[in-house]
N, C-alpha and C positions, 0 to 999 in steps of 0.2 A: 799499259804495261810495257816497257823499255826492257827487254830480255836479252837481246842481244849484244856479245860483245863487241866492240867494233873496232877494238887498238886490235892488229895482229902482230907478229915477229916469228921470227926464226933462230935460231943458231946452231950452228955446227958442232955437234957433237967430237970426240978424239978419236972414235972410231970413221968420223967424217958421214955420220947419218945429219939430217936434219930432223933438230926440234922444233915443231911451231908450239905459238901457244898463243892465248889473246888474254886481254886484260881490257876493265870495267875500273870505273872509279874514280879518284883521283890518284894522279900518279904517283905522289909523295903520301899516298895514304897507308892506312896499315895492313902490311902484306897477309891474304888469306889464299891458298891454294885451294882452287876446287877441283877435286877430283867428280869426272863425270862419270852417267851411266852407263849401261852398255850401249856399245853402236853408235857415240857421239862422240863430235868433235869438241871442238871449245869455243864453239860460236853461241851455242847456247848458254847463258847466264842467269843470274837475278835480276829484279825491281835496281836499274840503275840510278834512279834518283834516291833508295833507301843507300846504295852502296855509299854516295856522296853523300848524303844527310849524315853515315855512320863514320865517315872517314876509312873507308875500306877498299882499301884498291885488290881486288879480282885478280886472280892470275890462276888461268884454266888451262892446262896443257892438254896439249892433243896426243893420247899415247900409239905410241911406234905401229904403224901398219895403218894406222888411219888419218883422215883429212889429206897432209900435204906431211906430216911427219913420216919418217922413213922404217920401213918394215926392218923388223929386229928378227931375225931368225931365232936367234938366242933369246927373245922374250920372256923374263924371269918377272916375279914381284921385287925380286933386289936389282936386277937391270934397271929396270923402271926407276927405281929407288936412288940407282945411280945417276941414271938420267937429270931426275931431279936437282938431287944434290952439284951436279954440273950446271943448271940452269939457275941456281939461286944463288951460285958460286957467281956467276955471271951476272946476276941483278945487283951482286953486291947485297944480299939479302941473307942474315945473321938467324932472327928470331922468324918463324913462320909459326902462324896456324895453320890446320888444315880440315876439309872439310869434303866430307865424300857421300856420293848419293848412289842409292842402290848398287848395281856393282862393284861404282865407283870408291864405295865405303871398302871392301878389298885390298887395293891399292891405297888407300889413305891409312890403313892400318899398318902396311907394310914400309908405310915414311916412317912410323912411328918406331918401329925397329931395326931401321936402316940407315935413318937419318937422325937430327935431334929436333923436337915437332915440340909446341911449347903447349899449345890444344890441340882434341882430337873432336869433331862434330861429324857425327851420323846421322843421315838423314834417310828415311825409309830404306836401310842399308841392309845389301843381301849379307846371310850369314855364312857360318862356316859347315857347310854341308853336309861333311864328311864326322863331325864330331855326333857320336852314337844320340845322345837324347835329343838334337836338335834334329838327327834326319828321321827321328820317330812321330814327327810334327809337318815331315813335310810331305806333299801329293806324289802318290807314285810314280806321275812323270816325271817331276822332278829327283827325285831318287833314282831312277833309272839312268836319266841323262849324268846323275853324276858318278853312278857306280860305272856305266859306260868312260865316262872320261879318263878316267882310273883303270879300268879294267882292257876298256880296248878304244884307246884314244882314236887311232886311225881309220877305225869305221864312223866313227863320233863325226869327224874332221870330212870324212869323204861326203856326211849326208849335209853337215852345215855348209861345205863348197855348193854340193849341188845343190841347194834351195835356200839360203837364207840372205834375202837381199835387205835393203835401207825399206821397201815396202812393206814384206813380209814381217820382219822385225817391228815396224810402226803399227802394220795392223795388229799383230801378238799381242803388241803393249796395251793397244783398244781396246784388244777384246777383251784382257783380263784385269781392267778396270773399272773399279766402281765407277757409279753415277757423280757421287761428287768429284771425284778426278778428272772424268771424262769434261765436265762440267772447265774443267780449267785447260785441258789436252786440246779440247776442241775450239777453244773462244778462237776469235779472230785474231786477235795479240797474240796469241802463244803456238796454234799447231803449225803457220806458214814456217816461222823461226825453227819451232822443232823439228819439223819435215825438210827444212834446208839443211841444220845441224847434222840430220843423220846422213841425209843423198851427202852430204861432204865429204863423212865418213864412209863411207864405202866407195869412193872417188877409186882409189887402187882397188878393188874387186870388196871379200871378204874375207881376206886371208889375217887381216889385223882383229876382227871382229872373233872368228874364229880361236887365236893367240888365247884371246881375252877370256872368252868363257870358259877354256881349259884350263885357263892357269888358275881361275877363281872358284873352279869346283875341283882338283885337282889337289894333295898335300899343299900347305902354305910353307910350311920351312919354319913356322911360328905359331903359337897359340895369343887368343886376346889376353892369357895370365899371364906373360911375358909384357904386357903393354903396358907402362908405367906413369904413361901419358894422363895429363888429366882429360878422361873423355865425357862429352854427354849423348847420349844417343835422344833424337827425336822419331817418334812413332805416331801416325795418325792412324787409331782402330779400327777405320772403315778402309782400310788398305787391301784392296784381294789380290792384288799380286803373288802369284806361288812365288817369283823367284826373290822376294824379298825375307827379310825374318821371319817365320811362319809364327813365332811367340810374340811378335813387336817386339822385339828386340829384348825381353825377359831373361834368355839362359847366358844371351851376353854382357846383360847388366850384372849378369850376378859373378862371371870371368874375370870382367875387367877388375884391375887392385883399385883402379879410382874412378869411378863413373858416378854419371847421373843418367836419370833417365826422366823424359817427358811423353807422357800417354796423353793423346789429343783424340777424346769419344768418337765428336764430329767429324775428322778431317779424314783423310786417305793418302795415299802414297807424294800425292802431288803437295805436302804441307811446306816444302821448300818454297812455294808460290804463293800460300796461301798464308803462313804465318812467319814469312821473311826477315820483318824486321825482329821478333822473336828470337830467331834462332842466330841472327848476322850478331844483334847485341850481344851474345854469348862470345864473341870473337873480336867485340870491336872495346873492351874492357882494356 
C-alpha cells in the first residue's frame, strides 16, 4: 500500500503566510482536493498506483497552524476557503473535485460554498453537531465538547493546549475504533505513514489542531441545504467513531438538494483504504 504523498510545495499566500500542500498521481491528471482529517498534514494519501490507474492527481493541503503551513490567527471555514481558491488560482486549476474525510468533510463542505466545487465526496465525514436531531444521535461527550465550544470556547482551548498532542490524538483514534479499522490503522503500510502525518502536524505545538476542532463544532456560517453541489457521501457501518456522523451520514443525505449515499455493512471508518478505487471512480468520471 503506497499511501504516502511524496510531491510537496509551498506558496505564499497575500497575507505572506505559507501554504504547503503535497500531491500524488500524475501531474496532468485530474485535479481532486483532499481535504484531511483531524490532526493531519497532507503527507498522508491514498493507494498511489489506483490514483495513476484512475488518472487522478491528488492535491492535499495542509491547513494553517499545522505541518509547515503558517498559523492563521483568523482561522475561518471561509479563510481556508480563501486559501484554497488562491492555491488553485496558482495551479492554474479551473474545475476541481473535492473530497473530505472525517473532519476533513467540514472544510470540504465549506469549498462548496465558498468556492465553485464541481463534486462533493464524504468519506466517514464528521457532521454538523450543533443541528438539533443530529446532536440527539450523538455521545454525551461529544455533545458536551461541542456545547463547550460554543458556550465557553477558552476553557475548551485552555484543556486541548494543555493535553492533546500528535500521541494522544493517535491513541483517541485507536481506541475508538473498530476491529476492522484497527485492522488497516495498524498494518505495517499504513500506521508508520499515519503516525508521521500526524508528529508533522503538531510540528508548531497544537495551536492549528485546536483552530480546527472549534471551528468544526462551532456555527458553520452554512447549512448542507445551502450545497448545490453534486455530493455522494460514503459510510462504512461498522464505523464507532463518536466524532464521525453518528447516523452514517442519513440526516445529511437527506439536507443535501443533490446527494447519494453509499452504506458499506462490512467496512468502518477507515473505507477510504479499503474501497478506494470505488470511491476515486466517483471523481475520476
Amino acid at each position: 500500500m503506497k499511501i504516502k504523498n511524496s510531491r510537496k510545495y509551498n506558496v505564499s499566500l497575500p497575507d505572506n503566510r505559507i501554504l504547503t500542500w503535497y500531491e500524488s498521481g500524475p501531474e496532468q491528471g485530474k485535479p481532486v482536493l483532499f481535504c484531511t482529517g483531524a490532526g493531519m498534514s497532507g503527507l498522508l494519501g491514498v493507494e498511489v498506483d489506483l490514483l495513476n490507474k484512475l488518472n487522478i492527481r491528488l492535491i492535499t493541503p495542509t491547513r494553517p497552524g499545522l505541518g509547515d503551513s503558517t498559523f492563521d490567527p483568523q482561522k475561518s471555514l471561509k479563510s481556508f476557503s480563501k486559501d484554497i481558491l488562491f492555491l488553485l488560482d496558482h495551479l492554474r486549476i479551473k474545475n476541481i473535485n473535492v473530497m473530505g474525510f472525517s473532519q476533513g468533510a467540514v472544510f470540504a463542505m465549506a469549498l462548496c460554498v465558498y468556492c465553485h466545487v464541481d463534486k462533493l465526496l464524504i468519506v466517514a465525514g464528521q457532521d454538523q453537531f450543533d443541528y438539533p436531531d443530529t446532536q440527539n444521535k450523538l455521545t454525551d461527550d461529544v455533545v458536551n465538547m461541542q456545547r463547550q465550544a460554543v458556550g465557553s470556547p477558552d476553557s475548551l482551548t485552555s484543556w486541548i493546549k494543555q493535553n492533546i498532542t500528535a500521541k494522544w490524538l493517535m491513541d483517541f483514534i485507536l481506541n475508538y475504533s473498530a476491529d476492522v479499522d484497527l485492522a488497516i490503522y495498524k498494518s505495517i503500510d499504513f500506521l508508520p505513514v499515519y503516525q508521521e502525518c500526524m508528529v508533522k502536524a503538531f510540528k508548531q505545538g497544537n495551536d492549528g489542531y485546536t483552530q480546527d476542532l472549534l471551528i468544526t463544532m462551532q456555527p458553520w456560517g452554512f447549512s448542507p441545504e445551502e450545497i448545490k453541489t453534486p455530493t455522494t457521501l460514503w459510510y462504512g457501518m461498522k464505523d464507532t467513531s463518536t466524532v464521525h456522523s453518528p447516523d452514517f451520514g442519513d440526516l445529511l443525505f437527506q439536507r443535501f438538494p443533490n446527494a447519494e449515499r453509499h452504506l458499506w455493512p462490512e467496512e468502518g471508518g477507515s473505507l477510504l483504504w479499503t474501497k478506494t478505487e470505488e470511491i476515486l471512480l466517483e471523481l475520476a468520471d
